[in-house]
C-alpha positions, 0 to 999 in steps of 0.5 A: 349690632352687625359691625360692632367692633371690640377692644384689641385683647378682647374675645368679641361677644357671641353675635347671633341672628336677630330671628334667633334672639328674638326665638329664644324670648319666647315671643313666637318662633324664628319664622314668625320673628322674619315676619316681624323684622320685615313688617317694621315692628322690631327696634335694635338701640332705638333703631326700626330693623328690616334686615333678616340678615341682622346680627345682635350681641349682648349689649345690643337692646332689641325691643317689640312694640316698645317691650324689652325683649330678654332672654328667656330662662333656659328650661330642660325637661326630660319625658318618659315618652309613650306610644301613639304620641308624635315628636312635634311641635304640631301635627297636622292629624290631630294625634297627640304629640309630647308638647301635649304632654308636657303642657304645664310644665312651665310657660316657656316655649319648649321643643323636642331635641331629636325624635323618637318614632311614634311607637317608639317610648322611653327617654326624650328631653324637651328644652328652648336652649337651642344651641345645645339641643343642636350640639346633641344632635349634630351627627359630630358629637356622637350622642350615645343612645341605648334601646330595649328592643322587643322581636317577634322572634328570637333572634338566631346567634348569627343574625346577632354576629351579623348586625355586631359586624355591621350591615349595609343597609340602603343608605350606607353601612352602619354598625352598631356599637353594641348589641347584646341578649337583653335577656337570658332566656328571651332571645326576642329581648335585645339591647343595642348601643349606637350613635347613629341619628340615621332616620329609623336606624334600629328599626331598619336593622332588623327589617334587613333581616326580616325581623319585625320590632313589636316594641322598642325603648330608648332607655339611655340618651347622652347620659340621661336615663327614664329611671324613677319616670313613670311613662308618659311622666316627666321631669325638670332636669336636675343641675348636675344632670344640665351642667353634664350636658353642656360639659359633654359638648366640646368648647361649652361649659357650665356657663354657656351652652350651645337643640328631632 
């Protein structure tokens, strides 16, 4: 618990927020974990805990209702989004969202890490390791993305010099970091490289310049691609494929990891 002290020469174990802890068993999700602290009904080493502002380390033992809470298996799933599908946990129109999708993938609780547009497909991973879902989207790693975008015209050679030299949009410049024909004898086919999180970036790009997209994929995502998935389709991350991630973030390793 908060003030434990370590061994002189000893790095101190990680301490996170008891909300936290109890989020990534799986019971329920950190706002309801507040509601649990404060109703009395979460115990750290036999002690009743009201503080939300508690921290627990690994040695620390947090119990509910007289049950161990551990740690749940870290579970990374990677989805062929399709249209018509929301990245939420829940929606409050009743449309179909990906945790639809992936329903019986496995009995953790899982979560988008990023978002795709609605109408937006292609590679999106699902996971409950919330640090390094975080990690993949903190706008300081640079997470490398790159779509397929379909025009509903073609795109003249100078608007393509344009967006290759950057435009400023109204919440900032922003250049891509490629952007190329995706097809030879199809100037409507684009592909484009960028890093940027910014709220529908590509799709704003090209309105600027008064193009509309009529479909757009996501085709690439920090290393991951939708190769071999069918779309709306999904599958358990290989542990290459996890060990790449967590290699890809500064200070993790294949140990620790660190998550829309």
């Amino acid at each position: 618990m908060k003030g434990k002290t370590n061994p002189p020469g000893r790095h101190a174990p990680a301490a996170v927020r008891l909300n936290k802890f109890i989020a990534n068993t799986g019971v329920c999700s950190r706002r309801e974990a507040d509601t649990l602290i404060l109703s009395g009904s979460i115990q750290v080493n036999g002690k009743t805990i009201t503080e939300l502002g508690t921290k627990v380390g690994p040695e620390d033992v947090v119990t509910h209702k007289g049950k161990k809470l551990e740690g749940e298996k870290k579970v990374y799933i990677l989805l062929n989004k399709p249209k018509d599908c929301v990245t939420t946990v829940k929606d409050t129109h009743g449309r179909k969202t990906v945790l639809d999708l992936v329903r019986d993938c496995c009995p953790e609780r899982i979560y988008p890490v990023g978002r795709l547009d609605r109408n937006t497909t292609g590679v999106l991973l699902l996971t409950n390791d919330g640090a390094l879902a975080d990690a993949l989207t903190h706008p300081s790693y640079n997470r490398k993305k790159i779509y397929h975008v379909f025009l509903n015209r073609n795109l003249k050679p100078g608007d393509l010099a344009q967006i290759s030299n950057g435009l400023e949009l109204e919440d900032g410049f922003i250049r891509p970091d490629s952007i190329q024909y995706a097809d030879a004898k199809d100037k409507r086919q684009v592909g484009m490289e960028i890093h940027s999180g910014r709220n529908r970036i590509v799709r704003r790009i090209f309105e600027h310049l008064d193009y509309r997209i009529e479909k757009l994929d996501r085709v690439y995502f920090a290393g991951l691609t939708k190769k071999g998935i069918s779309r709306g389709h999904w599958r358990h991350l290989t542990d290459k494929e996890v060990a790449m991630l967590r290699m890809s973030v500064p200070g993790k390793s294949n140990k620790k990891s660190r998550q829309g």
